[in-house]
N, C-alpha and C positions, 0 to 999 in steps of 0.2 A: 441421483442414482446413476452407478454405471450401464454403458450400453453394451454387447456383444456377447460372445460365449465366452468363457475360458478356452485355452487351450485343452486341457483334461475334454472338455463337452466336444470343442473340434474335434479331435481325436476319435471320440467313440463316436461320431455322426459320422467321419469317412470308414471308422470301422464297419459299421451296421452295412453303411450302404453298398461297398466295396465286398460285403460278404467274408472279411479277413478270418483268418480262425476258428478254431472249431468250436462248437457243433453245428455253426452256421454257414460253412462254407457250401456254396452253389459258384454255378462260372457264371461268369460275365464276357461279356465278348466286344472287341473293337469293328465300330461300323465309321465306313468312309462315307462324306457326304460333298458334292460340288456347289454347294450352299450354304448360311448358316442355318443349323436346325432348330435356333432358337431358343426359350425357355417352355411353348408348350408340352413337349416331349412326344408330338407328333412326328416321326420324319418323314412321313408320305410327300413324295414330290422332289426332299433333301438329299436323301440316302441314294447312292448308283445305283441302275440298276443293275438287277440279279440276272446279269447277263456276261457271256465271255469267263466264264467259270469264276466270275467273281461271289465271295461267302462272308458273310461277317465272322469272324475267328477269334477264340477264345483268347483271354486274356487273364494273366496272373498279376494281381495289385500283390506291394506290400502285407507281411501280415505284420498290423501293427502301424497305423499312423503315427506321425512322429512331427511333432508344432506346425501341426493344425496340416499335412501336407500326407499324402500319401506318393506312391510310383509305383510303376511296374518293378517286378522283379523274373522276367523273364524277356527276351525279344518280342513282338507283337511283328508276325511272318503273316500279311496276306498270300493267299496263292498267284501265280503270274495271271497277266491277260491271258486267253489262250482264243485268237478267234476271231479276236478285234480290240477295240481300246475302252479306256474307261472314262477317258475323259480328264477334265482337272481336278484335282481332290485339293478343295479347301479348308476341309474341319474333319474331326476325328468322334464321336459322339461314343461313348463306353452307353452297351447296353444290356437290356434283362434275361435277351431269349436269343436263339440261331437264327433266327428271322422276323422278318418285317413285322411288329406286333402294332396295335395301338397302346401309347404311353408307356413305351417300356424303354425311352432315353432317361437315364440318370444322369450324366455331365455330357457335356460336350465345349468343344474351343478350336478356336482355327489353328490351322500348323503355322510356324512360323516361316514357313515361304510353301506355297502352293504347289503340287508337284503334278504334272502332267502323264501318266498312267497308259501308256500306248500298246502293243499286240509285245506280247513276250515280255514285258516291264515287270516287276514285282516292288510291293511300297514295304519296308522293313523300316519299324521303329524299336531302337536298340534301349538292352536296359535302362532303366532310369530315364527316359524319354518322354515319359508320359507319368503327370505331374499333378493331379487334381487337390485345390485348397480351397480351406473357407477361412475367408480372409478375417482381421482383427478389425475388429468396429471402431471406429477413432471415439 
C-alpha cells in the first residue's frame, strides 16, 4: 500500500489551515520568535516579547495552494523597534489570534539567516517569502 497524501489532500489541508477563501477566510498573523517554537504550538518563552512596540501582524497566504505549497501573497511589514531592540529573530511561526494564545501556532521554521532586530530596525518579509509545505511521503 501506498504511503502519503496526494497532492489534491495537500492542497486542501494548507487550504483549511491557511483559512484561503471563502466563506472560511479569518486572518492569521506572523509571529517572530528568538528560539525554535517547536511542534507543541506553545510559544510561551519562544515568541519576543511584547515590548518596544513590537505586534504579531496579520498575514495574507495564497488563496489556493498549489503542489502541496502555499505563500504569502502580500509583504509581511512588522512595525519598527521603537524604544529599544528585539533581540535576534530566528523563526517566523504563522498564528491563530493577535496575541499570545495557548496552542494557537500552526507552522513555524527558522529564517534562512537570523536577523538581529535593534531600536528603529523593522523585519519586512517580501511576497512569496514565506512558504509553508507538506511534503511527499517517499
Amino acid at each position: 500500500m501506498a504511503s502519503g497524501f496526494s497532492t489534491t489532500v495537500r492542497n486542501h489541508v494548507l487550504d483549511h489551515l491557511f483559512h484561503t477563501g471563502a466563506p472560511e477566510s479569518v486572518t492569521i498573523y506572523g509571529a517572530l520568535c528568538d528560539a525554535d517554537p517547536g511542534d507543541a504550538g506553545d510559544m510561551a518563552g519562544q515568541e519576543i516579547a511584547a515590548a518596544f512596540d513590537y505586534a504579531r501582524t496579520a498575514l495574507l497566504m495564497a488563496t489556493g495552494a498549489n503542489a502541496g505549497s502555499i505563500a504569502n501573497t502580500t509583504a509581511l511589514e512588522f512595525p519598527p523597534a521603537n524604544g529599544g531592540n528585539w533581540g535576534t529573530i530566528t523563526h517566523l511561526a504563522i498564528v491563530a489570534s493577535a496575541t499570545e494564545a495557548t496552542d494557537d501556532m500552526q507552522a513555524s521554521g527558522s529564517l534562512t539567516a537570523s536577523k538581529t532586530i535593534n531600536d528603529g530596525d523593522q523585519l519586512k518579509f517580501a511576497v512569496g517569502n514565506i512558504t509553508v509545505s507538506i511534503a511527499v511521503q517517499a
